[in-house]
PDB file of N, CA, C and O in Angstrom:
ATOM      1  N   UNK A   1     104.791  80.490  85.172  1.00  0.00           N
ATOM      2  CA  UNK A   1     105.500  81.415  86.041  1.00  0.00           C
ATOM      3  C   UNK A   1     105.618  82.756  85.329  1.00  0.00           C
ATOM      4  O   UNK A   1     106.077  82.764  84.187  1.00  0.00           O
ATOM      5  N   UNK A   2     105.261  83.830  85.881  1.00  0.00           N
ATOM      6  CA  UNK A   2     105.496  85.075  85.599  1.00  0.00           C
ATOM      7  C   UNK A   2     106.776  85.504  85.480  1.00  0.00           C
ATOM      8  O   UNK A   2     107.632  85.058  86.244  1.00  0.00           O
ATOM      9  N   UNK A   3     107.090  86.441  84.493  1.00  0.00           N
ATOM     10  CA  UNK A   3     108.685  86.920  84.435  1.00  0.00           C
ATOM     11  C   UNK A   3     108.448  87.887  84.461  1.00  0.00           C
ATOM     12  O   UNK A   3     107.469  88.357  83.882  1.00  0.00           O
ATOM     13  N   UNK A   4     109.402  88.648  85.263  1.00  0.00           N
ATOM     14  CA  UNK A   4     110.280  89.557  86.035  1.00  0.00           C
ATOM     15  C   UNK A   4     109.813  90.960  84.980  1.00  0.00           C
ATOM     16  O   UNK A   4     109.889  91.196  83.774  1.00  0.00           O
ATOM     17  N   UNK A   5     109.362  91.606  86.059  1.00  0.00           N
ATOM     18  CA  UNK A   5     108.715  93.390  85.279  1.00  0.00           C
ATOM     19  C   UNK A   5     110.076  93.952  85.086  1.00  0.00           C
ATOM     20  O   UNK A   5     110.855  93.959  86.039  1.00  0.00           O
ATOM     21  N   UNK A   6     110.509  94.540  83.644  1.00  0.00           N
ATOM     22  CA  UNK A   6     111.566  95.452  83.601  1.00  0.00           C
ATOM     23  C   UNK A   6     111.628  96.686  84.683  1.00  0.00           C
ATOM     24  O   UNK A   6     110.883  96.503  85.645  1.00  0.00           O
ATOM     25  N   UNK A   7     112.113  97.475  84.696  1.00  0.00           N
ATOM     26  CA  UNK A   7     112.896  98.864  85.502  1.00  0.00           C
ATOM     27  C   UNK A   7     111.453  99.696  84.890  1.00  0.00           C
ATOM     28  O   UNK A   7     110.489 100.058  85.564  1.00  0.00           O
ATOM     29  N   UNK A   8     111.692  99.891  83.135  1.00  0.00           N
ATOM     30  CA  UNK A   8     110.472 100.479  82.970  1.00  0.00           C
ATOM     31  C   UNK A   8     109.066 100.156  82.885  1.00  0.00           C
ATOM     32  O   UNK A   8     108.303 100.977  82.376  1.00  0.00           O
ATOM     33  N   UNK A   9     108.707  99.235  83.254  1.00  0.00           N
ATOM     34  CA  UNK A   9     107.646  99.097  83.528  1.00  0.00           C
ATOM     35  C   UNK A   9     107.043  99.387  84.759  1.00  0.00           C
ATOM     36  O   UNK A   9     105.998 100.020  84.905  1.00  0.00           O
ATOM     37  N   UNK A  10     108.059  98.681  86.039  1.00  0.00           N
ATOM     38  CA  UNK A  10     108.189  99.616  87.167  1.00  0.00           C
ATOM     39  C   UNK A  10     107.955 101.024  87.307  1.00  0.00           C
ATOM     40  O   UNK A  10     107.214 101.511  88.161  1.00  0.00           O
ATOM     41  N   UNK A  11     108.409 101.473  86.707  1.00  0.00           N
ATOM     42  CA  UNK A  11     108.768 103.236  86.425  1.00  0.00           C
ATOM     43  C   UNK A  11     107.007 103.586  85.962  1.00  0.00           C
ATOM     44  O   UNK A  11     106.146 104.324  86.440  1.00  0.00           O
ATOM     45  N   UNK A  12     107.040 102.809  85.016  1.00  0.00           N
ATOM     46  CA  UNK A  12     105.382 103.208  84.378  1.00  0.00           C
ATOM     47  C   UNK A  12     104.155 103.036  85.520  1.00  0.00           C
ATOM     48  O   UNK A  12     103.375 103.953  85.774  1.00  0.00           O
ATOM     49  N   UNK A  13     104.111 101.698  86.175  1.00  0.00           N
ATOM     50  CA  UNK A  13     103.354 101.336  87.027  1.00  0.00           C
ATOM     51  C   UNK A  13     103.521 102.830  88.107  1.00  0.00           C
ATOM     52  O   UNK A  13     102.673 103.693  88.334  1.00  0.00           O
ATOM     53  N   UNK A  14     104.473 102.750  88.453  1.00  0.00           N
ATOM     54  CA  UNK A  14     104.332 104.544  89.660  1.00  0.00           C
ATOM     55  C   UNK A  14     103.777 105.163  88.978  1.00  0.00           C
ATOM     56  O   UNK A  14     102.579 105.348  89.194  1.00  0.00           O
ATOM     57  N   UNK A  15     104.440 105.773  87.814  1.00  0.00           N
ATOM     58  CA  UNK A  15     103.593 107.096  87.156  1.00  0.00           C
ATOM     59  C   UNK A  15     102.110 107.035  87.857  1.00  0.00           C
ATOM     60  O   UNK A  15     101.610 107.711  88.757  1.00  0.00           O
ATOM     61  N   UNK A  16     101.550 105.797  86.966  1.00  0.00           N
ATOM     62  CA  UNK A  16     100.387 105.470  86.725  1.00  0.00           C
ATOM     63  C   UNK A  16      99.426 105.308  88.336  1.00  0.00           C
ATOM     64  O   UNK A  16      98.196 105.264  88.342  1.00  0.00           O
ATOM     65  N   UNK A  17     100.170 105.248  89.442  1.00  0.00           N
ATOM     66  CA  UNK A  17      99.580 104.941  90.315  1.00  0.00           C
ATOM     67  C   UNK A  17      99.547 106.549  91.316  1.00  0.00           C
ATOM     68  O   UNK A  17      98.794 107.013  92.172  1.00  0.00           O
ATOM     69  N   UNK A  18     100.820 107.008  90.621  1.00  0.00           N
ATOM     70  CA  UNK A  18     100.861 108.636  91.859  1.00  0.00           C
ATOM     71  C   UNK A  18      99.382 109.217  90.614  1.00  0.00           C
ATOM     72  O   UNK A  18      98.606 109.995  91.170  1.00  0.00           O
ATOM     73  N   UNK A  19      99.190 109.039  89.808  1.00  0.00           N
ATOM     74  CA  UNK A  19      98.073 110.011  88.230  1.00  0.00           C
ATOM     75  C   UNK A  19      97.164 109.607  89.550  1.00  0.00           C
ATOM     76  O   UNK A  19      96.719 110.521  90.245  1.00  0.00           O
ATOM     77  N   UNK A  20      96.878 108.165  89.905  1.00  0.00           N
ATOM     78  CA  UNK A  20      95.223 107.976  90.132  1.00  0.00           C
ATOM     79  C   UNK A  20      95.176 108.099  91.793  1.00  0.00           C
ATOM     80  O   UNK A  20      94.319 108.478  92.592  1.00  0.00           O
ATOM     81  N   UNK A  21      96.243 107.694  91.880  1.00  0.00           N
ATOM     82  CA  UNK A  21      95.848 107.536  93.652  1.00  0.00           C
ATOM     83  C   UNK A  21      94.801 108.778  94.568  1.00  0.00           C
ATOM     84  O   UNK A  21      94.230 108.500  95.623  1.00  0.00           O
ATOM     85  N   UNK A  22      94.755 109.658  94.127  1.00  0.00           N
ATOM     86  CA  UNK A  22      93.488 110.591  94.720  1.00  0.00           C
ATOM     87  C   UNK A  22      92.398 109.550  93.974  1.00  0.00           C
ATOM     88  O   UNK A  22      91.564 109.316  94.849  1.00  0.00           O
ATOM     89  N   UNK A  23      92.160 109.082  93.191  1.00  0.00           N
ATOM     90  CA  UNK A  23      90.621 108.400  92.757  1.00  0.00           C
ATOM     91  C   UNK A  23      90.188 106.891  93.184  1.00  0.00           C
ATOM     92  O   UNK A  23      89.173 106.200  93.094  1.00  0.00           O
ATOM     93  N   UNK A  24      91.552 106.748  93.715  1.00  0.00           N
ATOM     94  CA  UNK A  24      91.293 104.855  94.345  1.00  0.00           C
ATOM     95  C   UNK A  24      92.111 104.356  95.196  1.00  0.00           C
ATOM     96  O   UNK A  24      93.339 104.393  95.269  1.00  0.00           O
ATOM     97  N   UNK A  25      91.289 103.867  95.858  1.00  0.00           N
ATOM     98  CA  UNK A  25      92.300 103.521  97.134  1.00  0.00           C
ATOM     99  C   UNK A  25      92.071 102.192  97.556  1.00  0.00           C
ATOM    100  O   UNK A  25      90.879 101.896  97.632  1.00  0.00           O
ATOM    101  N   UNK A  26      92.945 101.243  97.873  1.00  0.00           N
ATOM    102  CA  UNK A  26      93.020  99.683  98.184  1.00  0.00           C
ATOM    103  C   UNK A  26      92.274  99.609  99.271  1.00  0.00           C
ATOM    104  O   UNK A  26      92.330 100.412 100.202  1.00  0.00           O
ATOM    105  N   UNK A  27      91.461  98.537  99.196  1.00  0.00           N
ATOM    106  CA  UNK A  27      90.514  97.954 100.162  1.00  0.00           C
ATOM    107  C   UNK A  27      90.897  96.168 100.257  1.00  0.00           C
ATOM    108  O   UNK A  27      90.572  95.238  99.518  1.00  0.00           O
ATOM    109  N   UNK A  28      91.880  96.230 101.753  1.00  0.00           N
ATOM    110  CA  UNK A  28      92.034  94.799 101.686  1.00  0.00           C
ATOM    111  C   UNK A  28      91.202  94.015 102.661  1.00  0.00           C
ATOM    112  O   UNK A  28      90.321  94.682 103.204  1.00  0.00           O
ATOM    113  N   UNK A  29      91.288  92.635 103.038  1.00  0.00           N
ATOM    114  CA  UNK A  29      90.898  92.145 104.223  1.00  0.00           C
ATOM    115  C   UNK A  29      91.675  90.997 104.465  1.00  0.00           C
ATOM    116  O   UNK A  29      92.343  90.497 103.561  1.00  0.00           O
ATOM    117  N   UNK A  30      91.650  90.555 105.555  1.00  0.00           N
ATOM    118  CA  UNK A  30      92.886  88.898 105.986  1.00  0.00           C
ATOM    119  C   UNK A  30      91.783  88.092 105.922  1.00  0.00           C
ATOM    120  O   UNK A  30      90.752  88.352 106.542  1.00  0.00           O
ATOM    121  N   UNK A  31      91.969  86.780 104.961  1.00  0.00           N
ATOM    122  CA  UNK A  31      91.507  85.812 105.044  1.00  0.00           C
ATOM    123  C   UNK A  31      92.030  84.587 105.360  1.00  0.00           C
ATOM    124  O   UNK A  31      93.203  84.764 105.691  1.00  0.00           O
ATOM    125  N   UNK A  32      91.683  83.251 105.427  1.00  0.00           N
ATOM    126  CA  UNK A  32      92.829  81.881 105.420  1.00  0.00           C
ATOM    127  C   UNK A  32      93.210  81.942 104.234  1.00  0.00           C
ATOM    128  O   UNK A  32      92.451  82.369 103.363  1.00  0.00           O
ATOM    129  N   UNK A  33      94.387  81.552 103.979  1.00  0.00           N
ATOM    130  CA  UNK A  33      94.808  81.034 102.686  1.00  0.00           C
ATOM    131  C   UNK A  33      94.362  80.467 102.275  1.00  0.00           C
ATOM    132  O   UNK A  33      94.600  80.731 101.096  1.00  0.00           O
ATOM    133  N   UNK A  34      93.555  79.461 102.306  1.00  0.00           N
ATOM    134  CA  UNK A  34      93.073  78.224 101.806  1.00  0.00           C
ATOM    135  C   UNK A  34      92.155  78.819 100.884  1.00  0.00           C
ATOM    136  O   UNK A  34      92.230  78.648  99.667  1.00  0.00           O
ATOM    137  N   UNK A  35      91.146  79.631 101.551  1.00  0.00           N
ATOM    138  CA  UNK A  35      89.755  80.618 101.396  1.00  0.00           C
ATOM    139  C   UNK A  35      90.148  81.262 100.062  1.00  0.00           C
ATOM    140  O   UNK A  35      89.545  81.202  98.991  1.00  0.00           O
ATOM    141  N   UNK A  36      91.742  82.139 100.481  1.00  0.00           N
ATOM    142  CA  UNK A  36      91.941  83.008  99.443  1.00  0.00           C
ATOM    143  C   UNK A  36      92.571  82.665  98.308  1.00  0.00           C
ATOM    144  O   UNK A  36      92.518  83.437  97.351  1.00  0.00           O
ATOM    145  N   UNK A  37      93.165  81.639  98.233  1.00  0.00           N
ATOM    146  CA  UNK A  37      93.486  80.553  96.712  1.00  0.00           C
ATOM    147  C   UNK A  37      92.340  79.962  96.136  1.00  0.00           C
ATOM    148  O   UNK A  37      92.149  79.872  94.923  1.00  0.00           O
ATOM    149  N   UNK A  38      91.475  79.506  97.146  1.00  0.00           N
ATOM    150  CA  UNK A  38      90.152  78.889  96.543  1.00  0.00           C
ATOM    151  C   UNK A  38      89.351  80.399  95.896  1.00  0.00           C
ATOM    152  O   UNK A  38      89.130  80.409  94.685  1.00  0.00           O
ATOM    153  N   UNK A  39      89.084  81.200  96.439  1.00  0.00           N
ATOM    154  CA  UNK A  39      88.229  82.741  95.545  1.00  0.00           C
ATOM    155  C   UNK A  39      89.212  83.048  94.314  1.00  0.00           C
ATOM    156  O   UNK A  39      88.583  83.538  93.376  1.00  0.00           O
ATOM    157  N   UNK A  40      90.372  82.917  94.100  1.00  0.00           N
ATOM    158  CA  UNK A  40      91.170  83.284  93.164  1.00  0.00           C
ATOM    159  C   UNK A  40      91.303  82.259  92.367  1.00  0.00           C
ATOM    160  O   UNK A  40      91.401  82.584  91.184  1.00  0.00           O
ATOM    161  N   UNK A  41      91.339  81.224  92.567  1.00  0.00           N
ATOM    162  CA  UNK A  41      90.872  79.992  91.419  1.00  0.00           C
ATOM    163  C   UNK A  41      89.517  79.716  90.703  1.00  0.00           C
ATOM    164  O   UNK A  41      89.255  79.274  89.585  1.00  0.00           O
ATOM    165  N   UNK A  42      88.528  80.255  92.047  1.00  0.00           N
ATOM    166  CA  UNK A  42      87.236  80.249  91.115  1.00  0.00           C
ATOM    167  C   UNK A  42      86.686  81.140  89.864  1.00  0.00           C
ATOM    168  O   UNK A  42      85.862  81.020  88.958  1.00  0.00           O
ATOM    169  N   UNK A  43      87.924  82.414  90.497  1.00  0.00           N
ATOM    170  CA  UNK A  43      87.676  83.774  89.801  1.00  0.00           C
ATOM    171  C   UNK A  43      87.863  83.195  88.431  1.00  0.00           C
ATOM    172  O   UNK A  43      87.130  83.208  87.442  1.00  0.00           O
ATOM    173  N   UNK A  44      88.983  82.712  88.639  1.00  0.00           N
ATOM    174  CA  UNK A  44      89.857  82.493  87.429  1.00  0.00           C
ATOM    175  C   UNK A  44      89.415  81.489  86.283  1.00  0.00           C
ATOM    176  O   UNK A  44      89.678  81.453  85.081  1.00  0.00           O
ATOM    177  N   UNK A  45      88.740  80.788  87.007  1.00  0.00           N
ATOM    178  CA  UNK A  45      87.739  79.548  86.349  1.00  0.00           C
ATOM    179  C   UNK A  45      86.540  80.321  85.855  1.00  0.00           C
ATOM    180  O   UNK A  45      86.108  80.148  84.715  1.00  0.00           O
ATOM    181  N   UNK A  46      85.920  81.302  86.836  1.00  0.00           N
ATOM    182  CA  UNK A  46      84.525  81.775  85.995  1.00  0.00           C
ATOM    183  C   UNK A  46      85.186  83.099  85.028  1.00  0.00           C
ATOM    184  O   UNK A  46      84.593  84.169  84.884  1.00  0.00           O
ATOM    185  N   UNK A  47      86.044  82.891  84.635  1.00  0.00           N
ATOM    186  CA  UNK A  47      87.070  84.190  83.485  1.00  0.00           C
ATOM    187  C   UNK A  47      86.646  85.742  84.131  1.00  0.00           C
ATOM    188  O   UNK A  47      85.980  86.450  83.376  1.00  0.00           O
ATOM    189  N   UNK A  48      86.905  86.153  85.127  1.00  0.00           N
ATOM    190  CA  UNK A  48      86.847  86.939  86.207  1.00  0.00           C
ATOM    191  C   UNK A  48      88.117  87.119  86.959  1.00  0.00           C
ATOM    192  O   UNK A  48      88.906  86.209  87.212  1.00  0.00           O
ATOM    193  N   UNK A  49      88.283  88.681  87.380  1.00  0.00           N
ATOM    194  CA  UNK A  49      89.223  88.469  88.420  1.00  0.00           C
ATOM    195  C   UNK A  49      88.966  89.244  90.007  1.00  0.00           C
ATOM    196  O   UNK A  49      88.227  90.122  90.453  1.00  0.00           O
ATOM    197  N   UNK A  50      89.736  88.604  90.379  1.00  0.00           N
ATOM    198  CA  UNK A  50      89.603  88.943  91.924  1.00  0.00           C
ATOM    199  C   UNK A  50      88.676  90.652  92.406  1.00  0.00           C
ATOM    200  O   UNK A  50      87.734  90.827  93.180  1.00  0.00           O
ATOM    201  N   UNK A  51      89.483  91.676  91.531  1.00  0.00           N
ATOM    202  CA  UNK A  51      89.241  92.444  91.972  1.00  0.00           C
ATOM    203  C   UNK A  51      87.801  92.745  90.989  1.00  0.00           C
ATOM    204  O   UNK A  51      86.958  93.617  91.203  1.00  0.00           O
ATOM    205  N   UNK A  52      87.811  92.072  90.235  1.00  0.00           N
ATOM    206  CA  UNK A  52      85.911  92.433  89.292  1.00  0.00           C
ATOM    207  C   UNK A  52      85.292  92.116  90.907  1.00  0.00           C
ATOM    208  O   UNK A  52      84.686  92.924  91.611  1.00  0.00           O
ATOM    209  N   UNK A  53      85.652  90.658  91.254  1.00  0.00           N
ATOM    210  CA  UNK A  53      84.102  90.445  92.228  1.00  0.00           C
ATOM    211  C   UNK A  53      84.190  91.141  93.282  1.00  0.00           C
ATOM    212  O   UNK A  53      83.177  91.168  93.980  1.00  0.00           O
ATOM    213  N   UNK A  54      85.125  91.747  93.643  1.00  0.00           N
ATOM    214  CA  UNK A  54      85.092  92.537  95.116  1.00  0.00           C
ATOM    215  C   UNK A  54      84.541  93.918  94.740  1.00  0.00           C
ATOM    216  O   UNK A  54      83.557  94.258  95.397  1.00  0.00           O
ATOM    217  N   UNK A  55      84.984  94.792  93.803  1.00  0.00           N
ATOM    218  CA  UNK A  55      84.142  95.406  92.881  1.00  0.00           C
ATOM    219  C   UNK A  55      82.929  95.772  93.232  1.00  0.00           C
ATOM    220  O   UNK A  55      82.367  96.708  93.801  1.00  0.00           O
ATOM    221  N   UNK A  56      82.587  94.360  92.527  1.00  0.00           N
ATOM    222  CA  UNK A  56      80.887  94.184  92.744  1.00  0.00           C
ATOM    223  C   UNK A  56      80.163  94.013  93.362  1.00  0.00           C
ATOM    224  O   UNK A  56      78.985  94.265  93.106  1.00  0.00           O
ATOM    225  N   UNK A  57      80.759  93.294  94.892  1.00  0.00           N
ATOM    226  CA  UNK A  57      80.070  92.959  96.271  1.00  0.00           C
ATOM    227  C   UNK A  57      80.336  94.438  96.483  1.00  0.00           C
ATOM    228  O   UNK A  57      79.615  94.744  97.432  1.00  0.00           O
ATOM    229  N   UNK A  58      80.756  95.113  96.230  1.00  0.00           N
ATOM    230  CA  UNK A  58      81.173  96.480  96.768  1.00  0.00           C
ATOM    231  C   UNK A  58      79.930  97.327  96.683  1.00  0.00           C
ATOM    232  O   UNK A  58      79.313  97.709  97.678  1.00  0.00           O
ATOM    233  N   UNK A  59      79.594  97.602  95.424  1.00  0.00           N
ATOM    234  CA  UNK A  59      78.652  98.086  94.563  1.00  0.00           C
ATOM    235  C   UNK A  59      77.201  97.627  95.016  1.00  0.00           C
ATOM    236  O   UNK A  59      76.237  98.304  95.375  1.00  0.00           O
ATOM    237  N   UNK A  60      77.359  96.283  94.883  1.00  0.00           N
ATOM    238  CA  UNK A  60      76.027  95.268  95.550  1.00  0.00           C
ATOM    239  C   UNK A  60      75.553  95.775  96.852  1.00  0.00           C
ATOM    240  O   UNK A  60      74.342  95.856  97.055  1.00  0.00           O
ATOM    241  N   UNK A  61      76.759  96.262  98.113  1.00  0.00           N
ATOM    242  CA  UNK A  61      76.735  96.184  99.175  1.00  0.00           C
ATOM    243  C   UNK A  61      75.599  97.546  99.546  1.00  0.00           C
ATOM    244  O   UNK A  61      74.505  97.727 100.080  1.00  0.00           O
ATOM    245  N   UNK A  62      76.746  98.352  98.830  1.00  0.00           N
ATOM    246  CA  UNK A  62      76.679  99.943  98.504  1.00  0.00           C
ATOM    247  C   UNK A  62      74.582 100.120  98.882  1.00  0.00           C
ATOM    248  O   UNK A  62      73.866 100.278  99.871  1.00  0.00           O
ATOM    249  N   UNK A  63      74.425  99.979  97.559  1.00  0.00           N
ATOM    250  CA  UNK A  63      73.384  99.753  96.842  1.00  0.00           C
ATOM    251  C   UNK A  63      71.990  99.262  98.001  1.00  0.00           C
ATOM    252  O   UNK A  63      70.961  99.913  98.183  1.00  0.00           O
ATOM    253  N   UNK A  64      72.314  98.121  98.566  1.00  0.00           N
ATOM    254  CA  UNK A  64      71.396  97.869  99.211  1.00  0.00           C
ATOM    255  C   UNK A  64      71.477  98.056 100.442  1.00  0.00           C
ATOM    256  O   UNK A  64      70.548  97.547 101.069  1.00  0.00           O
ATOM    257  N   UNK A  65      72.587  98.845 101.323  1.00  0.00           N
ATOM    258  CA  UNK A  65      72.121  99.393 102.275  1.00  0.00           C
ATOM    259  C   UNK A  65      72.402 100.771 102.316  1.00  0.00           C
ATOM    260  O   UNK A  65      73.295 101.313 102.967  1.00  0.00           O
ATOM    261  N   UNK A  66      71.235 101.514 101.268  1.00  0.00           N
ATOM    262  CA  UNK A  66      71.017 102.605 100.714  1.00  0.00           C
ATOM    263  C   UNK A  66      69.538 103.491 101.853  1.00  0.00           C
ATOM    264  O   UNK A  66      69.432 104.559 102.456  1.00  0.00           O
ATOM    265  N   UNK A  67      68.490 102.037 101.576  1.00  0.00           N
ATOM    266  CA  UNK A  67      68.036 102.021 102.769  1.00  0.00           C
ATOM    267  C   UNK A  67      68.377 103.204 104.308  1.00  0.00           C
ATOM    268  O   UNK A  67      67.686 104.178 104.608  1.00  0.00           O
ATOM    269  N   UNK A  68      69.727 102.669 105.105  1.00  0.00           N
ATOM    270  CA  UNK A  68      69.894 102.705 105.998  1.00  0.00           C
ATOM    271  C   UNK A  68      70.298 104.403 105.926  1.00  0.00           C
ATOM    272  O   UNK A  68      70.386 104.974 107.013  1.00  0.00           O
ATOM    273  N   UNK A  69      70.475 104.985 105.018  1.00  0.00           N
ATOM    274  CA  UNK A  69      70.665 106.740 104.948  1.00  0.00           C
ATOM    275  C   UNK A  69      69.623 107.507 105.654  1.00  0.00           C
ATOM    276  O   UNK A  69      69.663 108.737 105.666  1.00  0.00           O
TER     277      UNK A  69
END
């Protein structure tokens, strides 16, 4: 079980998110739960995390329908 982020760390995490937020922006999607515990366990099993492989399908995606320009 995770324990509880202090005040300042909180505090740090904003800083850190008003610095970048012009350079990145959240890309979500709704999946089943089932789906989305199972991708986050596998992540976690192949020593990866969630957001490496979305990342990379990103990049992957990008990339090959480069084509279509």
């Amino acid at each position: 079980m995770h324990m509880a982020r202090s005040e300042a760390q909180r505090a740090a995490d904003r800083r850190y998110n008003a610095k970048v937020a012009d350079r990145y922006k959240l890309v979500s999607a709704k999946v089943k739960a089932e789906e989305a515990e199972a991708f986050r366990l596998r992540c976690k099993e192949n020593g990866t995390t969630v957001n490496a492989v979305l990342r990379s399908a990103i990049r992957n995606y990008m990339e090959e329908d480069t084509a279509h320009d």
